[in-house]
C-alpha positions in Angstrom: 7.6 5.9 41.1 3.8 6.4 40.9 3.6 7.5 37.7 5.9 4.8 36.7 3.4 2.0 38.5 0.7 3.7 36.7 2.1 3.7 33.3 3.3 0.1 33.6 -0.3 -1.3 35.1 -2.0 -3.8 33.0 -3.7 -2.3 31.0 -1.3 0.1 29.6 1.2 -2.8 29.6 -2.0 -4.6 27.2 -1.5 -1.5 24.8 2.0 -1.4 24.6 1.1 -5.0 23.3 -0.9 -4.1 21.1 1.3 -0.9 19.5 3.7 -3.7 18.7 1.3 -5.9 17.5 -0.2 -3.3 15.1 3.8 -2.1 13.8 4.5 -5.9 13.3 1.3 -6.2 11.3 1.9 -3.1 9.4 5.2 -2.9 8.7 5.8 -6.3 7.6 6.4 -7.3 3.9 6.4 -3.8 2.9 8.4 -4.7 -0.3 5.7 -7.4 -1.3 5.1 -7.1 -5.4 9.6 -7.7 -5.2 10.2 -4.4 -6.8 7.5 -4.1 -9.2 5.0 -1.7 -9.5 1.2 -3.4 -8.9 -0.4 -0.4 -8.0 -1.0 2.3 -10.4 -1.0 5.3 -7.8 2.0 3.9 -6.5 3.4 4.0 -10.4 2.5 8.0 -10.3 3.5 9.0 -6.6 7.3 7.4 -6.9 7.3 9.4 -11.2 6.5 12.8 -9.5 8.8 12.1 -6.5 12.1 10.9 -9.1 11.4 14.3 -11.4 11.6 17.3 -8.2 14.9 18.8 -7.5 14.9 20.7 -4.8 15.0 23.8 -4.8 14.8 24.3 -8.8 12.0 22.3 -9.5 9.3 21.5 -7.1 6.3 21.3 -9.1 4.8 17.4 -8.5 2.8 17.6 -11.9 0.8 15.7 -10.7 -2.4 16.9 -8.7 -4.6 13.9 -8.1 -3.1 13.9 -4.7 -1.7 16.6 -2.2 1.9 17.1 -1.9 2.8 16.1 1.5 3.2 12.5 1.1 5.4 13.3 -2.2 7.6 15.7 -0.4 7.7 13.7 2.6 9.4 10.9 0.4 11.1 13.1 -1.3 13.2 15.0 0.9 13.6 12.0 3.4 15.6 10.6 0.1 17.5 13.6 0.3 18.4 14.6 4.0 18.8 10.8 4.8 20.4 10.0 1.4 18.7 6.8 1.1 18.9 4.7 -1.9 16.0 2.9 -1.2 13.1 3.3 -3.8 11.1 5.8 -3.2 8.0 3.2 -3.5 9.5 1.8 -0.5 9.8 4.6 1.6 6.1 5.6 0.5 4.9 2.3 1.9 7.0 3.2 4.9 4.9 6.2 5.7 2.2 4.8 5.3 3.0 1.8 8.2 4.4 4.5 10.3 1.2 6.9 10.2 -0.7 3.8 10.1 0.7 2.6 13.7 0.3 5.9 14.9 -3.4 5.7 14.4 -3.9 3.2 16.9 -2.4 5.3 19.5 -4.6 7.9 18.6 -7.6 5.7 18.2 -6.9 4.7 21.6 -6.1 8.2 23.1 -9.8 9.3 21.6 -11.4 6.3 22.7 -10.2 7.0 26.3 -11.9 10.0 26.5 -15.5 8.5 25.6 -15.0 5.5 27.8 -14.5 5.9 31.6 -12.5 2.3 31.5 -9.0 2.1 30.2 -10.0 -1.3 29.3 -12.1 -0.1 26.2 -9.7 1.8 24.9 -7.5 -0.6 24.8 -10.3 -3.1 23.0 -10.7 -0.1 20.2 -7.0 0.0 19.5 -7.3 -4.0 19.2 -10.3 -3.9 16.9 -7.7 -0.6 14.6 -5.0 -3.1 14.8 -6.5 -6.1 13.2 -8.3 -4.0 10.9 -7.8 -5.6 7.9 -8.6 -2.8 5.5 -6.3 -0.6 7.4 -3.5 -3.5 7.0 -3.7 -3.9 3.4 -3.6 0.4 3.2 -0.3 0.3 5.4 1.1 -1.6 2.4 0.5 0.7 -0.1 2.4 3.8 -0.8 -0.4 5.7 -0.9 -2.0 8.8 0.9 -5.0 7.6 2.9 -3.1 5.8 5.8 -1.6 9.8 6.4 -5.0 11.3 6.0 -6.7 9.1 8.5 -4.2 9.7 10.8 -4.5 13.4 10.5 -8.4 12.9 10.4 -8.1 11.7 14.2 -5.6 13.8 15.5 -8.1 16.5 14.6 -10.8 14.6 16.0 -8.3 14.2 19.5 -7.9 18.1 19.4 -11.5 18.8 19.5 -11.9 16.6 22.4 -9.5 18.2 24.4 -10.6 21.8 23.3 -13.8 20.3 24.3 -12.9 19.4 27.6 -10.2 22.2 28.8 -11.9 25.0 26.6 -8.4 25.6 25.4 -8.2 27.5 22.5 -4.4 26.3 21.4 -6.2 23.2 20.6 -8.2 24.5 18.1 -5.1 25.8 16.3 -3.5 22.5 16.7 -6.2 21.2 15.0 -6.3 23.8 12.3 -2.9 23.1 11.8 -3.3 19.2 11.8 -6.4 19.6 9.5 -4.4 21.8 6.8 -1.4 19.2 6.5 -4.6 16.5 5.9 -5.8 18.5 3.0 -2.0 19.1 1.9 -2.1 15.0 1.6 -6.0 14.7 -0.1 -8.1 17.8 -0.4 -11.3 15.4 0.8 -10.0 16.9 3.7 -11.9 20.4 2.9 -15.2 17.7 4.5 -14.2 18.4 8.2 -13.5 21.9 7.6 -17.1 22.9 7.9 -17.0 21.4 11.7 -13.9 23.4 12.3 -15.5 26.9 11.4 -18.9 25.9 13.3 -16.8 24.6 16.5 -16.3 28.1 18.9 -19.8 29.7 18.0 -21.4 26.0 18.2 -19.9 25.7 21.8 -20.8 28.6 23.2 -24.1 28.5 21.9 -25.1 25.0 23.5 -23.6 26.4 26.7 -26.8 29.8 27.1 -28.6 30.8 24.2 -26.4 33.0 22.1 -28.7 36.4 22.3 -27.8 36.7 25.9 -24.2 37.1 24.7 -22.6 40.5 24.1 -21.9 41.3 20.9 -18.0 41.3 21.6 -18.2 38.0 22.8 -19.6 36.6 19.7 -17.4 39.1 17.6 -14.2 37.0 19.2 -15.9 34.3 18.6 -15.9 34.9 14.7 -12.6 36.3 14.8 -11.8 33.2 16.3 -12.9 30.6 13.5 -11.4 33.6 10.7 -8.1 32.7 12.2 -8.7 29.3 12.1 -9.3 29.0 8.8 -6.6 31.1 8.0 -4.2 28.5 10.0 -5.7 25.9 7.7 -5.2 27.5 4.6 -1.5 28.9 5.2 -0.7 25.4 6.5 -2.1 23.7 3.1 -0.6 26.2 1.2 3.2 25.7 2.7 2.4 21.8 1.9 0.7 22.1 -1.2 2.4 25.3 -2.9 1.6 24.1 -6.4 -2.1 24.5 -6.2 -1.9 27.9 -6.2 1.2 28.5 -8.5 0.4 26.0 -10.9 -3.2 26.4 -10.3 -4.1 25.5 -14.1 -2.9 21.9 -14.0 -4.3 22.1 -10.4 -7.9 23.3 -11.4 -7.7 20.6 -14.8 -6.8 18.1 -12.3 -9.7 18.5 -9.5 -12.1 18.8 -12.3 -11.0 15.8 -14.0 -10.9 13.8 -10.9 -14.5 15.7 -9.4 -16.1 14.0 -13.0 -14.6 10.4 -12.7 -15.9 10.4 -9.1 -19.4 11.7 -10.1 -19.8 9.7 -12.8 -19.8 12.8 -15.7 -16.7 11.1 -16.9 -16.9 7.6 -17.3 -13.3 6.1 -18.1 -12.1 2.3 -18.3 -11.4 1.7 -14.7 -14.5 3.1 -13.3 -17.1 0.6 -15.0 -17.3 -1.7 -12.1 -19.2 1.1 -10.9 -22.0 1.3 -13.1 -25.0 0.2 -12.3 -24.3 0.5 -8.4 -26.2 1.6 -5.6 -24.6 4.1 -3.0 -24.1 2.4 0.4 -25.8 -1.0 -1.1 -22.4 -1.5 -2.4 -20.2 -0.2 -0.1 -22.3 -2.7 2.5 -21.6 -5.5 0.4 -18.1 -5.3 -2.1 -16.0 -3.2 0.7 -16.4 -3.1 4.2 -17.8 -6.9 4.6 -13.5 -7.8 3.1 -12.0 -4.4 5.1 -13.5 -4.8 8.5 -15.4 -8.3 9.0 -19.0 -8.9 8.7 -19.3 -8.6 12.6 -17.7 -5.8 12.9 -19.9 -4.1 10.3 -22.9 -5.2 12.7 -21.7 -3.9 15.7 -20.5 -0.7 14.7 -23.6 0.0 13.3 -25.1 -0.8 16.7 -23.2 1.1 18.3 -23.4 4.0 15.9 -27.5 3.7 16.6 -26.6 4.1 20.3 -24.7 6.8 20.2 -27.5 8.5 18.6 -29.9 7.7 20.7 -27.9 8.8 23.7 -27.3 12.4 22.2 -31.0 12.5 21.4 -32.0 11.4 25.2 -29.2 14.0 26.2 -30.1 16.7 24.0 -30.5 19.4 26.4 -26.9 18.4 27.9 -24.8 18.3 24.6 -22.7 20.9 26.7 -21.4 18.5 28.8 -17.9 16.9 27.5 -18.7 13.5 27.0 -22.5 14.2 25.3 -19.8 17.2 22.8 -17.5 14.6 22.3 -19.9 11.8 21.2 -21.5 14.7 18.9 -17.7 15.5 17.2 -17.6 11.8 16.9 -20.5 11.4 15.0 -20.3 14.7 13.2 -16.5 13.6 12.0 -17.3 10.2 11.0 -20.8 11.6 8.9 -18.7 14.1 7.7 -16.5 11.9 5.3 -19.0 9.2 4.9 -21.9 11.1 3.5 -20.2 12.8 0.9 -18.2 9.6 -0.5 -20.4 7.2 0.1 -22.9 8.7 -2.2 -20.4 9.1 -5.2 -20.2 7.0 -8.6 -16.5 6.4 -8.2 -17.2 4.0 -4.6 -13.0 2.5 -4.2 -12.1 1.0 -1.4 -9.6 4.0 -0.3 -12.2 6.2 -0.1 -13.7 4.8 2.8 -10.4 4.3 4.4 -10.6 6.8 7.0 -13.8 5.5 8.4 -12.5 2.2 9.4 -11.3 3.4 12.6 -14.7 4.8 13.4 -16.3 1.1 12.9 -14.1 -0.1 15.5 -14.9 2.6 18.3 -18.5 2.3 17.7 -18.3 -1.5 17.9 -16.5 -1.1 21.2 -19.5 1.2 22.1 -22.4 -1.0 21.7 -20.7 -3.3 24.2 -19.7 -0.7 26.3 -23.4 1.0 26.5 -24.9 -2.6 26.8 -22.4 -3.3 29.6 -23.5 -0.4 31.7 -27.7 -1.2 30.7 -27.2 -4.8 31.9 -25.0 -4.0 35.2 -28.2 -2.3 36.4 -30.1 -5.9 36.3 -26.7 -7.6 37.2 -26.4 -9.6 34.0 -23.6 -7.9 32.4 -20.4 -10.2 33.5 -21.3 -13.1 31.0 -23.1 -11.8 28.2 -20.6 -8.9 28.2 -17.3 -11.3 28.0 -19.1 -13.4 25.4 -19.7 -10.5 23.2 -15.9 -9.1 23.3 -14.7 -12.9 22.9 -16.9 -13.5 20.0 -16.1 -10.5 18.3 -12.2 -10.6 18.8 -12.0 -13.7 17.6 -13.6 -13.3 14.3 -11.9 -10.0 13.8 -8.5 -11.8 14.7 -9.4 -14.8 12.3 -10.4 -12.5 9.2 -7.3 -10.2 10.0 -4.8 -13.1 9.8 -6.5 -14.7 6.6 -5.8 -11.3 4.8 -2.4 -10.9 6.3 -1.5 -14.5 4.9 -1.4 -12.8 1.2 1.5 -11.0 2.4 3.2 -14.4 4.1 3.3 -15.8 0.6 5.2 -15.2 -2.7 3.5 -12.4 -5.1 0.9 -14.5 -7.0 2.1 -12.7 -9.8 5.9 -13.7 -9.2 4.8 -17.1 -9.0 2.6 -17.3 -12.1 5.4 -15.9 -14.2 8.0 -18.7 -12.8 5.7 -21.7 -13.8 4.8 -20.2 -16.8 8.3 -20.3 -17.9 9.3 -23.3 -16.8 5.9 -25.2 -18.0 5.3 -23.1 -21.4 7.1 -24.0 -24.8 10.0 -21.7 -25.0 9.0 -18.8 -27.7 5.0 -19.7 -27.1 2.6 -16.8 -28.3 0.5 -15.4 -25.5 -2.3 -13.4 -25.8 -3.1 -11.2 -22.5 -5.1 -8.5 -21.4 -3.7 -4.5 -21.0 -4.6 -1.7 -18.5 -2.5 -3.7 -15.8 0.9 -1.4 -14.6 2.7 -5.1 -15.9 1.3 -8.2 -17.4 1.9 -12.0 -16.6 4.4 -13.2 -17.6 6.9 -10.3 -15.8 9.9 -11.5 -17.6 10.4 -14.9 -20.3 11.8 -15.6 -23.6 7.7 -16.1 -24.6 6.1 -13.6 -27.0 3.4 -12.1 -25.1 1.3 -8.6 -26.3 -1.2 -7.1 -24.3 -4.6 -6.7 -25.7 -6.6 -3.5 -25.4 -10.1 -5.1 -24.6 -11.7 -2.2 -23.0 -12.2 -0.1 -26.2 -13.2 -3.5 -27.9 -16.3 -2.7 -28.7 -16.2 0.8 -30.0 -13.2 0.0 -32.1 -13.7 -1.9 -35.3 -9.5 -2.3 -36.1 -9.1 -3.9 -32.5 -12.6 -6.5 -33.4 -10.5 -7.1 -36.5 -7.3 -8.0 -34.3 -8.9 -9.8 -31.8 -10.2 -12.4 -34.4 -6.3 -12.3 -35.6 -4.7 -12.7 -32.6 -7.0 -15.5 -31.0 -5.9 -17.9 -34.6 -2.5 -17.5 -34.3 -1.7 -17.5 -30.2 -0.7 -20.4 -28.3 -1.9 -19.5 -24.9 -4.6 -16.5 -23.5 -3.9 -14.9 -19.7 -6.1 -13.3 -17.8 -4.7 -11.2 -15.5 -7.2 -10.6 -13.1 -11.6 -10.3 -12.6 -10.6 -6.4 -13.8 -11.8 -7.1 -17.2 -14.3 -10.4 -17.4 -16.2 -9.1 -14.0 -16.9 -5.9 -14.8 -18.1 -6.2 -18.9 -19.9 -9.9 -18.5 -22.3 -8.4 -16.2 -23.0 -6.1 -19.0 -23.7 -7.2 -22.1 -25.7 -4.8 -23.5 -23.2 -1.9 -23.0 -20.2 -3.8 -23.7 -21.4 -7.1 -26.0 -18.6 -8.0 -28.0 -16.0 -7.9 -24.9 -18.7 -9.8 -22.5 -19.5 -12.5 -25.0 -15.7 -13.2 -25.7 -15.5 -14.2 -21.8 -18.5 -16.0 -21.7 -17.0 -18.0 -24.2 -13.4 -18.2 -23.0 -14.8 -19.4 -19.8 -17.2 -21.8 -21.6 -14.0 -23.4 -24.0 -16.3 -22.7 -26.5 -13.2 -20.5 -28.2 -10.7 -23.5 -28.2 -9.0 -22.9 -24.7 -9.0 -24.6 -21.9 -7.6 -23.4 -18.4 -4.9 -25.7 -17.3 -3.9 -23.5 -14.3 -5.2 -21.0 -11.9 -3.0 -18.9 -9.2 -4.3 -17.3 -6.3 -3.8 -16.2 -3.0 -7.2 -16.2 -1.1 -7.7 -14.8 2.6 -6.7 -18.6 3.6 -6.7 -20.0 7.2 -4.2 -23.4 8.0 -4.7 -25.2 10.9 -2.8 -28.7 10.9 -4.7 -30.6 7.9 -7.7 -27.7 8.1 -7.8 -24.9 5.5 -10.4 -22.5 5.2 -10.3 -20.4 2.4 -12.5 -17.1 1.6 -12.6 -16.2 -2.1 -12.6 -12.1 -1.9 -12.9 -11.9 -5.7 -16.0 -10.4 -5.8 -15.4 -7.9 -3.7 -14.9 -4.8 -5.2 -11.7 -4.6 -7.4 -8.8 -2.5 -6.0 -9.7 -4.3 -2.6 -8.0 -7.9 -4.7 -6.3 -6.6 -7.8 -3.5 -5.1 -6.6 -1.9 -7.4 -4.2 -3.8 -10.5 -5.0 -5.6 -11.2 -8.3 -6.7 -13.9 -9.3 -4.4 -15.2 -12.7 -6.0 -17.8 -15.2 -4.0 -19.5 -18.0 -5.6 -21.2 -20.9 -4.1 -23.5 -23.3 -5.4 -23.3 -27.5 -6.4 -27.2 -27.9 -8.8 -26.6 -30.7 -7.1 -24.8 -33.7 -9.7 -22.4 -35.3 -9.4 -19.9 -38.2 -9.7 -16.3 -38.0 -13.0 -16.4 -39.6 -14.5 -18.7 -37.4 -13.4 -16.6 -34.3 -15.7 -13.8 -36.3 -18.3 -16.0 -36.3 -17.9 -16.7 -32.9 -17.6 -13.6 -31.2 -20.2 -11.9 -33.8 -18.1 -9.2 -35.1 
């Protein structure tokens, strides 16, 4: 009966709450997009999940991912016989692991704050993380591998604190499956083999140690990484027997995110400035600009305590704020600085943001009780910074309580367009506006435009004799007008598209903003600008233009300079 009253006090009852809460706001509207394929990862996961057959044929062919989340779709289609896309049950996985890393956010944050109370607050903050929201919706792999980041993370601590070693296993074990799902994973591996000789070494100076003790010690982290390379290898079998496509793969994908490869859907990225951009296209849209501030706050503190406590990084709490940091440095650093800066790649972070927010109050809290000031000031700070969390939260989560913009463009385009009307549209989408119609519509390749002479030639062609021009999203327009000089041709047909200096005019524009209704209020945050993949996929922005000035295909040449 006691452990029953203890489980059900209020503040467990509070994250019970907010478990729910979180599930609701994950696993709701999983099948936005209405059976189409908006996201291109998604395309590729659910193609290398339809062509296994177990036990026959296993290879993915496809490495730009680890295995587990394609085998965990695969055979739950199998054992469970579901005839459910396997898109679907993707996007399921990805709720599911999703809601599970609030409990573990909560479980770690438990152990750095001596009140339940602020654990709770940090699961709050992962719940209405809106980043981690709009990651939950897509059946893709980093909702898994933040999950299995912090599981590691939760092992440490309690290695930390009991000086268990099973939990070191555990978390060689949990670490493996994480770089079966995304071999970024190998980043927390270095922390893993430092762990038993770092310990003992803070707790006497290592010299004084027999040399058998530090011998088990190194045998120790051997068979550590041995766990986490058997377990990646049972998950991710392919790497090793298929290890050319593997190897082809990694290297492809290592050049693309250093910049050595520059390909169509990286040239938002040129130009940028590691962490500049990351500040300002990703986390202000995936956590809230308050957030941001306070995390960084309380990422400062959390410094400056280890460095006030340096001689005491033996004890637990001091270790446990150093595997914090370490973990959460660990990822950033080496993704943060790439070329290649999406907004996936920083997906396991976001968690991290919200315990360090919850810190910065939490240290301030325990500064301010000492000149009995805390009470006010500390209740304004958690009120202030709920409520703009909450608000940005449910703005994003309104895309998904609307139809697919896309859907919705397509149905007024074929019931206000001229049936059989000739429309010009951009490629590199998965699909293009208009989705279905009895309308002519190609697909224009715009992003070799200006290294292709034929497709200059076209373009001057196809402008004379369409009726309408689509753009599907800021994919294309964004990312060349803001450079002309590499790309002049392309950025000087949107300058003049957007101009009507080409003969179209926009008649209509679909969107679905971050919006905010109160009664006769609406507040509405354009996110546009933010950087692509955070908008494109479940909420571009689609233009239509109409041709009200008839122009020939030389004038078009003129125009454009070509």
């Amino acid at each position: 009966m006691k452990l029953f009253r203890k489980f059900f006090n209020k503040n467990y009852l509070s994250f019970i709450i907010i478990f729910v809460l979180g599930a609701f706001l994950r696993f709701y509207k999983l099948n936005w997009g209405e059976g189409f394929f908006f996201h291109p990862d998604e395309y590729h996961i659910v193609a290398s999940v339809n062509q296994l057959n177990f036990p026959s044929q296993m290879n993915p062919h496809f490495f730009s991912y680890g295995t587990f989340s394609i085998y965990l779709i695969y055979f739950t289609k199998i054992i469970f016989n579901l005839k459910s896309s396997a898109f679907l049950i993707g996007r399921f996985y990805s709720a599911f692991f999703s809601t599970l890393t609030i409990l573990v956010v909560f479980l770690i944050s438990k152990k750095i704050f001596d009140k339940t109370f602020y654990a709770c607050f940090s699961a709050l903050l992962v719940v209405f993380s809106p980043g981690l929201i709009q990651q939950a919706h897509f059946a893709t792999p980093e909702s898994i591998l933040t999950f299995w980041f912090l599981i590691t993370l939760l092992f440490w601590f309690k290695w930390n604190e009991e000086s268990k070693f099973k939990f070191l296993f555990f978390s060689a074990f949990t670490l493996g499956l994480g770089i079966g799902t995304k071999v970024v994973a190998l980043t927390f591996l270095p922390i893993l083999m430092s762990l038993p000789i770092t310990k003992l070494s803070l707790k006497k100076d290592i010299l004084r140690f027999k040399l058998g003790k530090i011998i088990k010690r190194l045998t120790t982290t051997i068979i550590l990484l041995a766990i986490t390379f058997l377990t990646f290898l049972f998950i991710y079998p392919y790497s090793i027997l298929d290890f050319a496509d593997f190897k082809h793969s990694l290297n492809y994908e290592t050049d693309v995110g250093l910049g050595k490869q520059i390909v169509f859907y990286t040239r938002q990225f040129i130009n940028t400035r590691p962490f500049i951009f990351q500040f300002e296209k990703i986390l202000p849209y995936t956590l809230g600009p308050l957030a941001i501030i306070f995390g960084i706050i309380g990422f400062i503190f959390i410094i400056y305590k280890l460095f006030k406590n340096f001689k005491k990084l033996n004890k637990p709490n001091n270790f446990n704020l150093l595997l914090l940091l370490l973990s959460f440095l660990a990822y950033l650093l080496p993704n943060v600085i790439l070329f290649a800066k999406w907004t996936r790649f920083l997906a396991p972070i976001f968690p991290f943001f919200s315990i360090f927010s919850v810190y910065f109050i939490y240290y301030l809290e325990t500064y301010l009780r000492k000149i009995n000031k805390s009470k006010f000031v500390i209740q304004t700070l958690i009120l202030t910074l709920t409520l703009t969390i909450l608000i940005w939260s449910y703005m994003v989560f309104s895309i998904y309580l609307k139809p697919d913009v896309r859907i919705t463009a397509t149905k007024w385009i074929n019931n206000n367009l001229p049936t059989g009307s000739f429309i010009l549209t951009e490629s590199g989408n998965m699909l293009e506006v208009p989705l279905f119609g009895s309308n002519r519509k190609l697909s224009f390749d715009f992003y070799h435009l200006d290294e292709n002479y034929l497709l200059k030639k076209q373009l001057s062609e196809f402008l004379a004799e369409s009726d309408y021009f689509i753009v599907q999203s800021r994919r294309i327009f964004y990312n060349h007008q803001r450079l002309p000089i590499q790309f002049p041709v392309t950025s000087r047909f949107y300058d003049l598209l957007f101009s009507e200096q080409l003969g179209f005019n926009k008649i209509k524009e679909f969107d679905s903003f971050p919006t905010l209704r109160i009664a006769n209020y609406k507040l509405i945050i354009n996110d546009e600008q933010g950087e692509e993949t955070w908008s494109v996929f479940d909420h571009p922005v689609i233009r239509v233009y109409k041709k009200t000035k008839f122009l020939s295909v030389k004038d078009y040449a003129k125009l454009l300079k070509i």
